[in-house]
C-alpha positions, -999 to 999 in steps of 0.1 A, spaced: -692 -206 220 -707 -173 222 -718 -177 256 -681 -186 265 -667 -151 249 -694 -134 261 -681 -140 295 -644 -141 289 -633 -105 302 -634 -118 338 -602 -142 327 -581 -112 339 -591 -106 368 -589 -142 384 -558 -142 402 -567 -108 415 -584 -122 445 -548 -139 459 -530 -103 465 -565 -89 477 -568 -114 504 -530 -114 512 -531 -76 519 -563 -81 537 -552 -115 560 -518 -89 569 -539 -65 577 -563 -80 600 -553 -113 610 -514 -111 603 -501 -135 631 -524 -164 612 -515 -153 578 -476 -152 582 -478 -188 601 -500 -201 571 -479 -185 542 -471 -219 524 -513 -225 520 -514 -193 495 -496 -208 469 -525 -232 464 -551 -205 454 -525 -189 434 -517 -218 414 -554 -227 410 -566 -195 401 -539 -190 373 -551 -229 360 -588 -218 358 -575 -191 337 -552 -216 317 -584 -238 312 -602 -214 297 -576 -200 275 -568 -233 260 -608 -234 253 -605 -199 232 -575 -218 219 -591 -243 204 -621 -223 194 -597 -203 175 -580 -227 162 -613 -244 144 -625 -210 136 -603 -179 137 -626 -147 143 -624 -118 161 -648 -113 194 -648 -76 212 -672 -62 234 -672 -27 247 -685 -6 278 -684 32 278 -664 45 305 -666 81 302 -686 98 276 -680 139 270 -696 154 239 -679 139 205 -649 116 230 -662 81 243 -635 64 265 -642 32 261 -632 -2 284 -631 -36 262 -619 -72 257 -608 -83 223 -603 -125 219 -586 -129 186 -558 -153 176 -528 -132 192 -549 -128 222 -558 -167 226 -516 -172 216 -505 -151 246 -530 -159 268 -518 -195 266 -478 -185 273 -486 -163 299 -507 -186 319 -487 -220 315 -454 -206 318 -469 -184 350 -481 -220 367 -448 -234 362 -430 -204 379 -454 -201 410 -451 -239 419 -413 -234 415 -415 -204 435 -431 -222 465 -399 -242 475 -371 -214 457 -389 -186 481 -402 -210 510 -371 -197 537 -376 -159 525 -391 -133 548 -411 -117 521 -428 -154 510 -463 -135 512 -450 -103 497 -435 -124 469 -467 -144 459 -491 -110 463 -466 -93 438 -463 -124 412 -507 -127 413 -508 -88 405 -478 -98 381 -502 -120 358 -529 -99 362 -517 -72 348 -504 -93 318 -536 -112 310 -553 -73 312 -526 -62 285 -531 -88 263 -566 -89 261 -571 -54 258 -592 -34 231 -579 1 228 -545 20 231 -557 38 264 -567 4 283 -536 -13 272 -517 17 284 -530 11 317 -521 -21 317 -488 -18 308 -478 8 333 -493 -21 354 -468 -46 343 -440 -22 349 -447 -13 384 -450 -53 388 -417 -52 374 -401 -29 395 -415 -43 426 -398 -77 417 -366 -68 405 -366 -48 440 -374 -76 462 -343 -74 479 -346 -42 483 -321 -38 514 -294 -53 488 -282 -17 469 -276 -38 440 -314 -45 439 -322 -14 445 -301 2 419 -315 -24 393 -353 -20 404 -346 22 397 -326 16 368 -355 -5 352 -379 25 363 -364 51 348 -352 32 316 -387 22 313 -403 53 315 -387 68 289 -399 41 264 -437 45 278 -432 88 275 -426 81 238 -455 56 240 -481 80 258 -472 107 228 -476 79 200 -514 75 210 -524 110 213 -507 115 184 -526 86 166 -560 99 184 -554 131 165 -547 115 132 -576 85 137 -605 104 160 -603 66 177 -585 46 203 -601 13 195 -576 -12 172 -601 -22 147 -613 16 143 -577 23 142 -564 2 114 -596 8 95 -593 44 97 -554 50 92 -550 28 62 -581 44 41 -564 77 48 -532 61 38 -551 46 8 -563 79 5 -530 100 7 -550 121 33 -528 117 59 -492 137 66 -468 104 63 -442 126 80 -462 132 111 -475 94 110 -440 83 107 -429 102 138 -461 90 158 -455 56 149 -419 55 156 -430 69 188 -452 42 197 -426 17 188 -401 36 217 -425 20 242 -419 -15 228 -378 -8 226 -378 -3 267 -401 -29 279 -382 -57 255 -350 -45 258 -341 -32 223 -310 -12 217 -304 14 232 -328 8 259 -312 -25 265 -293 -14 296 -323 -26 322 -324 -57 313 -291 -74 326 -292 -57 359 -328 -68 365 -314 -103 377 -309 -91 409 -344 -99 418 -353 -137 426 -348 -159 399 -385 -171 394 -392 -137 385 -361 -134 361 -382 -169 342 -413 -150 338 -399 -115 332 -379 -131 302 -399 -153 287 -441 -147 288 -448 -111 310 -425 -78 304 -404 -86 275 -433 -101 260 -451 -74 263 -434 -55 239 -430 -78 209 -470 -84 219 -474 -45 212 -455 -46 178 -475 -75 168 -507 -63 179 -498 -26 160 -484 -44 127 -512 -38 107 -508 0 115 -467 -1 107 -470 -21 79 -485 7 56 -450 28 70 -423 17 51 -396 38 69 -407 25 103 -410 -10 93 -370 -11 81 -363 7 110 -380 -19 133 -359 -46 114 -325 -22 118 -334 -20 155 -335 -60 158 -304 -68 139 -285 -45 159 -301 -59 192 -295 -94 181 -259 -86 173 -250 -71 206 -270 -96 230 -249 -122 216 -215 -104 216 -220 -86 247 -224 -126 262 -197 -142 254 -178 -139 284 -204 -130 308 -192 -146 345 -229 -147 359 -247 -170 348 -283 -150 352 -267 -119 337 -252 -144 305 -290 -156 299 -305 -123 302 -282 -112 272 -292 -143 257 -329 -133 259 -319 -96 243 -306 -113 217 -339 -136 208 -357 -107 216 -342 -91 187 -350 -120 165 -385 -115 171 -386 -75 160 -363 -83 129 -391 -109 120 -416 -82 123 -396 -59 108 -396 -78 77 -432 -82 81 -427 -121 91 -456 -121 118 -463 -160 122 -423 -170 124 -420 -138 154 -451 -150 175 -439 -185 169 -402 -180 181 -412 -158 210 -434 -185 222 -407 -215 214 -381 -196 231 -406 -188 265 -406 -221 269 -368 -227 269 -357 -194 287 -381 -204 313 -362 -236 314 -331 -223 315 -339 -199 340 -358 -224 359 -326 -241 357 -298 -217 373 -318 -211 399 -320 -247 408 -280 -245 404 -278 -218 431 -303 -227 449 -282 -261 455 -251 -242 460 -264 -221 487 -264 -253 509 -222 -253 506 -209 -238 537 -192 -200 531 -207 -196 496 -224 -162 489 -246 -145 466 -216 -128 448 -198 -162 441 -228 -187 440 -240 -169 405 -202 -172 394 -196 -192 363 -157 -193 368 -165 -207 403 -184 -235 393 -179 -269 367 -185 -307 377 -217 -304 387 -231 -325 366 -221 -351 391 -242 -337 419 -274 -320 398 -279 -352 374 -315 -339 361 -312 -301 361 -283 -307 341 -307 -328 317 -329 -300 324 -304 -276 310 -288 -291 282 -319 -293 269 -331 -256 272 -295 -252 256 -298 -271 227 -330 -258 223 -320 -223 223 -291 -232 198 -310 -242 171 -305 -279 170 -336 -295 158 -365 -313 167 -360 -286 197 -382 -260 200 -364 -230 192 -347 -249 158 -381 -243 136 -391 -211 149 -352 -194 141 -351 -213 113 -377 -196 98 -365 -162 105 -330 -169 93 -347 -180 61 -369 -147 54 -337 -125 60 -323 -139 31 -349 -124 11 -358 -89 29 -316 -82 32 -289 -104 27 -268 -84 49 -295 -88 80 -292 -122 69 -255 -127 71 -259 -111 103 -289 -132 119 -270 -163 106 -234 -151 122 -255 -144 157 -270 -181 160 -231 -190 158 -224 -168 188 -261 -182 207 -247 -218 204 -213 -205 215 -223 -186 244 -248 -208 253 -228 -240 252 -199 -218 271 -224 -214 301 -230 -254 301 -192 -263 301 -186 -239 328 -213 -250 347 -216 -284 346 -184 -297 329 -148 -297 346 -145 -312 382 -164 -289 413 -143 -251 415 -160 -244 450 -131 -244 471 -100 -256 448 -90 -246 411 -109 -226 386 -108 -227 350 -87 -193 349 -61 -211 373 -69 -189 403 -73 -202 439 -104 -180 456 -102 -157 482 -117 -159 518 -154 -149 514 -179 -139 534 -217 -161 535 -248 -139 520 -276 -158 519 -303 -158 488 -328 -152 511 -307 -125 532 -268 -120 549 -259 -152 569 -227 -141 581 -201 -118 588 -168 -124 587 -151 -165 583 -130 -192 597 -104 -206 564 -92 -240 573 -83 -263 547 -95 -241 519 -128 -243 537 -150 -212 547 -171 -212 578 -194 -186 583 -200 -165 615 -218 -136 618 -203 -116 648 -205 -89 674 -183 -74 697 -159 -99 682 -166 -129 705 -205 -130 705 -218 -152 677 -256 -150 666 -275 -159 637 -292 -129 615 -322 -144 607 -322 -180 615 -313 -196 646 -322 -232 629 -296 -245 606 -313 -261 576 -298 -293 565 -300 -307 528 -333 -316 518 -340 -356 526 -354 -362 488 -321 -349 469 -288 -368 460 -265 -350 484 -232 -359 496 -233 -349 536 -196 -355 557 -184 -338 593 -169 -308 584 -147 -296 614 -157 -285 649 -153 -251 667 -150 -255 704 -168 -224 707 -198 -241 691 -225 -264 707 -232 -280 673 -213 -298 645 -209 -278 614 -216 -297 580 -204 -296 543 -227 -302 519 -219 -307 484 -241 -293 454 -275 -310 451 -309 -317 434 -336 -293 448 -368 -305 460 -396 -317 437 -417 -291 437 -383 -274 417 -383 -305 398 -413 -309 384 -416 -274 367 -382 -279 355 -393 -315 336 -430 -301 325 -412 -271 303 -385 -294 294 -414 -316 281 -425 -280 260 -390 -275 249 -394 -309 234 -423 -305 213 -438 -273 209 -422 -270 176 -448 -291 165 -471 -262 165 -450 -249 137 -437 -277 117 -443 -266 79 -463 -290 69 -490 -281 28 -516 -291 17 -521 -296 -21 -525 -262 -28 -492 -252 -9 -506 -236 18 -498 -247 54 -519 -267 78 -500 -265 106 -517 -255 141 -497 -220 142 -511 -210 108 -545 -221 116 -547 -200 142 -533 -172 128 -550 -174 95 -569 -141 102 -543 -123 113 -518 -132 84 -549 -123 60 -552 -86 76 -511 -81 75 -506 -93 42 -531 -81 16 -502 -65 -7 -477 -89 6 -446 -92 -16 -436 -125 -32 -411 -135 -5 -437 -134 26 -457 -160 1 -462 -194 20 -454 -216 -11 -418 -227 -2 -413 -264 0 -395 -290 21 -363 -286 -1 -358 -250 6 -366 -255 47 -343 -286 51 -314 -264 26 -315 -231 50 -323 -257 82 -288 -278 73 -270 -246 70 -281 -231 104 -276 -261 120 -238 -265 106 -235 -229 120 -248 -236 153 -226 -272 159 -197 -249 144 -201 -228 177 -204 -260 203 -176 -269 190 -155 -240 192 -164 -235 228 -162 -269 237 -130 -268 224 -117 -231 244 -137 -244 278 -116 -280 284 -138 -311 274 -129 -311 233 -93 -300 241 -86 -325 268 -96 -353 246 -72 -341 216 -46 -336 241 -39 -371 243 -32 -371 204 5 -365 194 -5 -346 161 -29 -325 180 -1 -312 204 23 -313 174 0 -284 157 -6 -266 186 33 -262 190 34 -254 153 15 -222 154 38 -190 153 40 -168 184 27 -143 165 -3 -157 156 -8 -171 189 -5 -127 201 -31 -118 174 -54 -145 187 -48 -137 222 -53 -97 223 -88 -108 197 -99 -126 226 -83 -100 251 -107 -74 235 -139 -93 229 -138 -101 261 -131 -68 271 -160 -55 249 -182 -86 270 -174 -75 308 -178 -37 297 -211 -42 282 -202 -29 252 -195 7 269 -229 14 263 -235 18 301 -202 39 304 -215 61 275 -249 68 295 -229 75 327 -207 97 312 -225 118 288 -262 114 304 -260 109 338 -231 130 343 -237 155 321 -272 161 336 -255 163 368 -231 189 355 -262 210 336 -279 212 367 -248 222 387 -249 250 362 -286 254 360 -284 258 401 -250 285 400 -265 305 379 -298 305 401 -280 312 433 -252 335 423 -272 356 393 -306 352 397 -305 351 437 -275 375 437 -294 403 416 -324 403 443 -302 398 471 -282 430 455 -310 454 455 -320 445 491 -289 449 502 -284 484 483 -314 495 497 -302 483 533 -273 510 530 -290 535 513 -314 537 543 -287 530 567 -271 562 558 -298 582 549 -309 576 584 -278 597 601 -288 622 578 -318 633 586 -309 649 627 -338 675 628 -316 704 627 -328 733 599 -287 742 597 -273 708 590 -304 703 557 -292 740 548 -252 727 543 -269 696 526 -289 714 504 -265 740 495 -237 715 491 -259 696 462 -263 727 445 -225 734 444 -217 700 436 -243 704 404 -231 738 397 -197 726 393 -205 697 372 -225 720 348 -193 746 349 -173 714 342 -193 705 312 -201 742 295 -161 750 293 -160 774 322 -188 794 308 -206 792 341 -230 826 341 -241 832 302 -267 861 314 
């Protein structure tokens, strides 16, 4: 065992080789590297699975004997300062090192057929090694200053991804918008460790926690100054996860490829953030003001993920609201000093996110095959419904991700909330009242984007479920634009891309790719342009390959039955014996020395199944409500007399109120909450308008006060020059005509008394 941790710091660094030797292959041999690009997912994938090996070895090791392993190398050494370089193994470490690397295998072998007709294939996989890298360094990290590294790591990663597409100016918008949001979270972050340094005289975690709580203990510490510092550090986890206010990044980061919207949601960046809190708990839980304001920041972000959406039309962007909202489950458990139920539902809802995720982009990666469908439409929720007709097992896929999400039980995500909804009740029942009235809203919301989606007959082409018939639009592909301009016959769009209005040519493809041979499609003639050589085909919605597949069914499989990690089960002296706590025994111990009597584990089975019934009413209280707005509940009543008998019965009135309710939570929905509109206005703008000022007042006063003297001095010369003619009689006038001139002002000012001798 020992010889297996002494070695364990080169776990990071595995996948490293893959974007090495991509950069190198490009470099030198780039003709043989671009026609081999499908051989580099291999390495990729294996490489991460070494890594996964050993991490379920740690795992396990962990699990039969929690302990904490570090070793240390001196980087640089001045006088009193070591700056040290270090890999901690403990049970949080062993945890993420498990999600990370699991859910990272699952996304890369997705990746292989979702980015196989993309340009930047290479680029892709180079980015997505350096990706994990950079995560496992994070997570395994032994000091503030190393895990700062690594974490400025992860968000370059990040912005590199969401900017894939960089030629799309929505990509590019959402890579910078990330950036920026990002670095103002890690500023706060950078100032919380110097400020900890100076309060500590260390950078190591053990040091740290060992040092800060003796002077706490102590009352040798200014709690005002530690307060700030650590409230500070906590900024750095509010960007990367996506708290409120630094939320805003989030939802536009979809614009990258959706295999990196999987792992950006549910085991890398986001992560990375509740991984920080977790890891720094034992520092915050000694700050009483911080910890409640940890637990104020996660109600709130809980609360507006899951209003913010409920009407979301894009399917990505109504998940990655989702994931805000779960995210802020996970900081209200820590701030209520819940540890185990936070790492367990951030790693029960990794699994289903990634499904989910997983899962939309199967749905548009099948919908890309439909002739005239683009990028803008192709994510559209309103545009879709039926396909569960056509996409059989992502829909099974799906649903269960869903479910999962929604807290129905034996899913995943069921224990894990479960547990967080029942500590709220005991640290505030208004943070309760609020958790429980958000998993309403998940089920609702979620179940909304499975009607939509799957429910209904196929909206390609004919009617919506808002009534609308579509308007002509133009192909842009997922992997690039397609076409220009279209052909509508039939409520059918054909795609052309033209120039000088009668030359047609293809953008990046000359091949037309057909639907894949090992998918239930539905392939007919479509119509024929004599212009054309070739017949042009409509393909309906489809499964995608297997290599999509099989990810898709392997986290379905985790959805299933991680909860069994968790699953309360005591022994006789009512404590639990459940995998989770055994490998968190240590770290519960360190948190909770002077824990209060509602963070005890001595609850039984009657209290769990009491707060678990009451959820789970919630949550089937929300499918039904919007399976009842979105069609399938409502048709069936329809075809009840007393059903259509009620629904007449309600006064116009009431049916107003209800309408302008919806009219303005939808509203509040599609206008993110005005939150973006209120850093636009009064940040963006308002910088814009203090530098306007800023830049008058350096070029009119500043500039203009310089400029002024020069030019004075310009005309003062100027005319002093015509003065001076070299005649004796012309300085004589001058010099008499100055004494005059200062005669008369003195006779001017002494009252006429102008000779006094």
């Amino acid at each position: 065992m020992e010889y297996t941790y002494q070695y364990s710091w080169i776990l990071p660094f595995i996948p490293l080789p893959v974007p090495i030797l991509i950069g190198v292959g490009l470099l030198l041999f780039p003709t043989a590297t671009k026609d081999l690009r499908r051989m580099w997912v291999f390495p990729s994938v294996l490489f991460l699975s070494i890594v996964m090996s050993f991490s379920t070895y740690l795992f396990i090791e962990q699990k039969n004997n929690p302990s904490v392993y570090l070793s240390i190398w001196s980087w640089t050494i001045n006088n009193d300062f070591s700056l040290e370089f270090g890999f901690l193994v403990d049970p949080l470490t062993s945890i993420m090192l498990i999600l990370i690397t699991t859910v990272g295998i699952m996304v890369l072998i997705y990746s292989d057929n979702y980015m196989s007709h993309d340009q930047g294939y290479l680029r892709f996989f180079a980015y997505m090694s350096f990706f994990n890298t950079s995560m496992l360094g994070l997570v395994t990290s032994s000091n503030l200053i190393q895990i700062y590294f690594f974490w400025e790591l992860v968000g370059m990663c990040s912005y590199l991804l969401i900017g894939f597409w960089f030629n799309r100016p929505t990509a590019a918008n959402a890579c910078q918008k990330a950036f920026v949001t990002n670095r103002v979270g890690d500023f706060g972050l950078l100032l919380g460790i110097l400020g900890f340094y100076w309060i500590t005289g260390s950078l190591e975690f053990w040091d740290l926690f060992e040092i800060f709580n003796n002077l706490v203990y102590n009352n040798e510490v200014n709690f005002l100054f530690a307060t700030l510092c650590a409230f500070l550090l906590f900024a750095g986890a509010i960007a990367k996860s996506a708290q409120f206010p630094l939320h805003v990044w989030l939802p536009d980061a979809m614009e990258g490829p959706t295999p990196i919207s999987a792992l950006i949601h549910a085991a890398t960046m986001v992560a990375a953030g509740i991984f920080l809190v977790a890891r720094l708990l034992p520092l915050l839980i000694v700050l009483p003001y911080i910890m409640n304001l940890i637990a104020l920041i996660g109600v709130i972000t809980l609360l507006l993920g899951a209003t913010l959406a409920l009407a979301q039309k894009d399917i990505k962007r109504g998940l990655a609201y989702s994931t805000v909202s779960q995210l802020g489950y996970m900081i209200l458990a820590l701030g209520m000093g819940s540890y185990r139920a936070a790492l367990f539902h951030l790693i029960t809802h990794a699994y289903s996110k990634a499904l989910l995720f997983l899962g939309s982009g199967s749905i548009i990666h099948s919908m890309e095959t439909i002739v005239g469908y683009s990028p803008d439409k192709n994510q559209n929720l309103v545009l879709m419904g039926g396909l569960r007709k056509h996409v059989p097992i992502t829909k099974t896929a799906f649903l269960v991700g869903t479910l999962s999400l929604c807290g129905i039980p034996p899913l995943g995500c069921f224990w894990s909330k479960d547990e967080i909804l029942n500590d709220s009740w005991f640290y505030s029942p208004i943070f309760a009242i609020i958790a429980f009235s958000t998993a309403g809203l998940t089920a609702f919301y979620m179940f909304r984007i499975y009607l939509l989606t799957f429910e209904g007959h196929l909206n390609v082409y004919f009617q919506t479920y808002s009534g609308k018939k579509k308007s002509s639009v133009y192909s842009i592909s997922l992997w690039g634009r397609e076409g220009q301009g279209v052909i509508k016959k039939n409520f059918c769009l054909l795609p052309l891309l033209t120039r000088n209005n009668d030359e047609r040519i293809p953008f990046f493809f000359k091949k037309k790719y057909g639907s894949n041979s090992n998918v239930r499609n539905m392939t007919v003639p479509f119509f024929t342009i004599p212009y054309f050589d070739t017949k042009n085909f409509f393909s309906y919605p489809h499964e995608p390959g297997n290599t999509m597949l099989l990810p898709m069914l392997i986290l379905g499989l985790f959805t299933l039955f991680i909860g069994v990690i968790g699953i309360p089960f005591f022994n006789q002296e009512g404590l639990r014996v459940d995998i989770l706590s055994k490998v968190l025994t240590l770290s519960i111990n360190l948190l909770h020395q002077n824990k209060k009597k509602w963070m005890d584990m001595d609850w039984d089975w009657y209290e769990f199944l009491t707060n678990g019934t009451f959820s789970v009413s919630i949550a089937s209280f929300g499918i039904l409500k919007a399976s009842f707005l979105y069609k399938p509940l409502y048709s069936s009543l329809q075809n009840f007399n007393f059903f259509n008998s009620f629904i007449k019965s309600i006064p116009n009135k009431l049916k107003f109120i209800r309408d302008k309710i919806i009219s303005v939570i939808y509203a509040w929905s599609y206008n993110r909450g005005y939150i973006d509109f209120f850093y636009i206005t009064f940040l963006t703008q308002g910088i814009r308008l203090f530098s306007e000022v800023i830049n008058f007042f350096d070029r009119r006063i500043i500039d203009g006060i310089t400029n002024g003297f020069g030019i004075a001095s310009f005309f003062v010369g100027e005319g002093i020059k015509y003065v001076g003619g070299g005649r004796i009689s012309s300085y004589l006038l001058v010099y008499v005509s100055y004494i005059l001139i200062f005669l008369l002002i003195y006779f001017v000012q002494s009252g006429g008394d102008l000779f006094f001798l």
